[in-house]
C-alpha positions in Angstrom: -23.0 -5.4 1.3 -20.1 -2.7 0.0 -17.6 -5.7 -0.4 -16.5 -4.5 -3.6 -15.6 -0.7 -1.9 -13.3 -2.2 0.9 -11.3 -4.3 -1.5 -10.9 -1.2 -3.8 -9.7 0.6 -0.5 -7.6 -1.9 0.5 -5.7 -1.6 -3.5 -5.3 1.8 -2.9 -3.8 1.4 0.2 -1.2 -0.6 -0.8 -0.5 1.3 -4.4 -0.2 4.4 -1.3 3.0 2.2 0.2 4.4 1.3 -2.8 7.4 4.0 -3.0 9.5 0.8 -2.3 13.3 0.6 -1.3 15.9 -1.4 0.6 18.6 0.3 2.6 21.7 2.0 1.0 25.4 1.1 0.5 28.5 2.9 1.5 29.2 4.9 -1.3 29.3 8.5 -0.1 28.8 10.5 -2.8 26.5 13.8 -1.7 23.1 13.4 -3.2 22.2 17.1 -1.7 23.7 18.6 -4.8 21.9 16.9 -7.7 18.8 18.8 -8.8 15.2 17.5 -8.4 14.5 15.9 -11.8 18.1 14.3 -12.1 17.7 13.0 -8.3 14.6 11.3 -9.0 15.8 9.7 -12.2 18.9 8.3 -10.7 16.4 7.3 -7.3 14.1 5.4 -9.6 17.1 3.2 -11.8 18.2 2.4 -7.7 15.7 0.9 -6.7 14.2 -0.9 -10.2 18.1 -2.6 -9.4 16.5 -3.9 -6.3 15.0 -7.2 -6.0 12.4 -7.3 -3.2 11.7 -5.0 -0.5 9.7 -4.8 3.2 7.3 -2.1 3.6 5.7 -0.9 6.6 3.4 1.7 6.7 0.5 3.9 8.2 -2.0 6.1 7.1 -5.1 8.0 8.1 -8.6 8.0 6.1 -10.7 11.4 6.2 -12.6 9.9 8.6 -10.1 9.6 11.0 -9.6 5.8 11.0 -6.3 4.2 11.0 -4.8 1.7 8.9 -1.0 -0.3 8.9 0.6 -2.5 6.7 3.5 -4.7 6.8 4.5 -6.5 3.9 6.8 -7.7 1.0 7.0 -6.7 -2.5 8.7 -8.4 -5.6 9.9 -5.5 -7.7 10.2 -7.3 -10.7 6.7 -8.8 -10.3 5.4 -6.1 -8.6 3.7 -8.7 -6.6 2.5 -7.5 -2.6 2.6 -10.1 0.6 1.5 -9.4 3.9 -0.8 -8.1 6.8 -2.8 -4.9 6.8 -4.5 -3.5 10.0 -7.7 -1.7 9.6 -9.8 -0.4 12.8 -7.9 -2.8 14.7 -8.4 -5.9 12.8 -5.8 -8.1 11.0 -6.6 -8.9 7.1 -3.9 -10.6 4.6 -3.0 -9.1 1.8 -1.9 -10.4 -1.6 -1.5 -9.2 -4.8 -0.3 -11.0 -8.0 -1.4 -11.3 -11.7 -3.1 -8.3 -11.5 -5.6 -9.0 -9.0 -5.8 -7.8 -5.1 -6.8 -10.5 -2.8 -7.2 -10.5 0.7 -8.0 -12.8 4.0 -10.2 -11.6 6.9 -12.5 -13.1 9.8 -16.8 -12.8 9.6 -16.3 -9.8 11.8 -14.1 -7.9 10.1 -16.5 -7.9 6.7 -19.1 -7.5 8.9 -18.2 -4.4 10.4 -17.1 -3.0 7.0 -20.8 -2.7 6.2 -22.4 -1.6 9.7 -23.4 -5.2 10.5 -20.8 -6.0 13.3 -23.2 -7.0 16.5 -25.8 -8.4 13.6 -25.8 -12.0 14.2 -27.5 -12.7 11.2 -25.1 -10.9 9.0 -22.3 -12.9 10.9 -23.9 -16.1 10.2 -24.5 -15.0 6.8 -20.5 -14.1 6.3 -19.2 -17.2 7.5 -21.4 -19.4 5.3 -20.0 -17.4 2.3 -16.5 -18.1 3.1 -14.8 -15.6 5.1 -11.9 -17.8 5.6 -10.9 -17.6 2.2 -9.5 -15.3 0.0 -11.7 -12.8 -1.3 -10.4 -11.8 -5.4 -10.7 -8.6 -6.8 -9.7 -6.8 -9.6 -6.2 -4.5 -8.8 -6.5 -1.2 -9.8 -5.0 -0.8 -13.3 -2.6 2.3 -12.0 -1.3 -0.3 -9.4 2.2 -0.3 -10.3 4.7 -1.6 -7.8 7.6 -0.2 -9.8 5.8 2.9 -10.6 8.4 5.1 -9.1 7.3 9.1 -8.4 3.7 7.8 -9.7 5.8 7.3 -13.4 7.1 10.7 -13.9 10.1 12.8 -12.4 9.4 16.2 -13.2 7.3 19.0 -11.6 9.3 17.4 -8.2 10.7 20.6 -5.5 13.6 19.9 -3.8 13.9 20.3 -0.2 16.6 20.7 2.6 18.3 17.8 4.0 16.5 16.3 6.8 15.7 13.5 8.6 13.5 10.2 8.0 13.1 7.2 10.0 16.7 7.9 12.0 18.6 8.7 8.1 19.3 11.4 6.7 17.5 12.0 3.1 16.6 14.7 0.9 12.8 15.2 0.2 11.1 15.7 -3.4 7.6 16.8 -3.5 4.9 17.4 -5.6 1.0 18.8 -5.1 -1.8 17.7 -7.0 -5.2 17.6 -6.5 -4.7 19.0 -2.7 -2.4 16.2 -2.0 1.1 16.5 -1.3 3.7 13.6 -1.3 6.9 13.7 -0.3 9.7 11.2 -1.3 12.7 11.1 1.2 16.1 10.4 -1.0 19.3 8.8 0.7 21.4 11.8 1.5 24.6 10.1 1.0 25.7 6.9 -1.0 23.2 5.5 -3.2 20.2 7.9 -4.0 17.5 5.0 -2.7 14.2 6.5 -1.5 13.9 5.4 1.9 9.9 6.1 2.0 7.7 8.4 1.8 4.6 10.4 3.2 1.4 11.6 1.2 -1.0 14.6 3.1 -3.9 16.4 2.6 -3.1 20.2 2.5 -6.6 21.5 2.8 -6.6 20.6 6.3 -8.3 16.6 5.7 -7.2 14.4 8.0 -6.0 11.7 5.7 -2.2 11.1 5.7 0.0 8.4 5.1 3.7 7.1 6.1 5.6 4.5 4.0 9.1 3.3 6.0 11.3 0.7 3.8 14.3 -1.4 4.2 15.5 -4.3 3.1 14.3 -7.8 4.2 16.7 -11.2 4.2 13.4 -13.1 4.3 12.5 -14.6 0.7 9.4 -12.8 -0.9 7.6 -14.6 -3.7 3.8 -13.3 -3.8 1.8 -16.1 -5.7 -1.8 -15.8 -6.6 -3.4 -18.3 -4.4 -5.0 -21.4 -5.4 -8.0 -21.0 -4.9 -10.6 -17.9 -3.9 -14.1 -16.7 -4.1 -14.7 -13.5 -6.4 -15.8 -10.0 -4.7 -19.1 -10.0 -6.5 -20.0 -13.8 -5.3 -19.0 -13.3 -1.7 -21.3 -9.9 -2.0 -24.3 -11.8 -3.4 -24.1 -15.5 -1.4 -24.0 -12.7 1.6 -27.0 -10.3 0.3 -28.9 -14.2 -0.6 -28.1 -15.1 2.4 -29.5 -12.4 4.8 -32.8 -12.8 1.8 -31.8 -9.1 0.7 -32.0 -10.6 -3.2 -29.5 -7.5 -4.1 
């Protein structure tokens, strides 16, 4: 079973809602007039001053299938709490100490591999611990304060607009065929306020990061205890007498 490729997915879909911020303060100073580079530099001290963060997002895989995540992050950690949605189906989601864990039901993993109305692999799933936290390695790029992917140049300013109900001013930058836009508080405090990432050689996959500030307390630990990617994987593949 691809174990190992879902839990790399699911890393990458949090590192893609990981533009974090918190909502602005009253200061009204016009960000509109600041140029891209400068913009982004002041957006990225803002919200490294922040302390924690909710993050809701959605996205869109070439395939078509949809994912959504609603979570917590600890900016000074960079620690990630929370649920993610995938095909319809609820996992939790935890990262801390540089590894990505998550929390999912037998037919959840089983459907991940084409095995969803195969009893056997069900059976064989459950044995291996589906109720607990499956560990894998985070992506080594997977930085929560990472603002503008770690460099604010090469960014394109855009016209004011408007982004989940706020006014903001949107920074972009292509590369690879991918476009991402950061949306900037238009007035006050330059916080980003999220952010959207799009194919632009007509691929389906997008995805839409909303952000604002949370009074609930968010401290991501690493769980106690857990069962490694590559076991789960192998008491499954033992399990079903695959032997791979």
């Amino acid at each position: 079973m691809r174990i190992r490729r879902l839990a790399a997915a699911a890393s990458v879909a949090v590192l893609a809602f990981s533009a974090l911020t918190a909502c602005g303060g009253s200061d009204e100073k016009d960000n509109s007039k600041t140029d891209a580079k400068a913009l982004a530099d002041q957006a990225t001290e803002a919200m490294k001053a922040k302390t924690s963060v909710k993050v809701v997002g959605t996205g869109t895989d070439e395939d078509g299938k949809t994912m959504s995540m609603d979570a917590c992050a600890d900016i000074k950690t960079k620690a990630v709490k929370g649920t993610m949605t995938m095909d319809g189906r609820k996992v939790e989601i935890l990262q801390a100490g540089g590894s990505m864990y998550m929390k999912a039901d037998a037919v959840f993993w089983a459907a991940q591999s084409g095995n969803e109305s195969n009893p056997e692999a069900l059976d064989a799933i459950t044995k291996a611990g589906s109720d607990k936290w499956i560990k894998n390695e985070a992506d080594k790029d997977d930085d929560f304060a990472d603002f503008f992917d770690g460099k604010t140049d090469g960014l394109t300013k855009g016209e004011v607009t408007t982004f989940n109900g706020k006014k903001a001013i949107p920074l972009s930058r292509s590369e690879d065929g991918t476009k991402k836009t950061y949306f900037i508080a238009a007035k006050g405090t330059p916080l980003i306020l999220g952010s959207v990432e799009e194919s632009e050689n007509g691929g389906k996959e997008r995805e839409e990061s909303k952000f604002s500030g949370s009074s609930d307390k968010c401290d991501p630990k690493a769980p106690t205890e857990s069962v490694d990617v590559e076991e789960f994987s192998k008491k499954i593949d033992d399990a079903m007498g695959s032997g791979s």
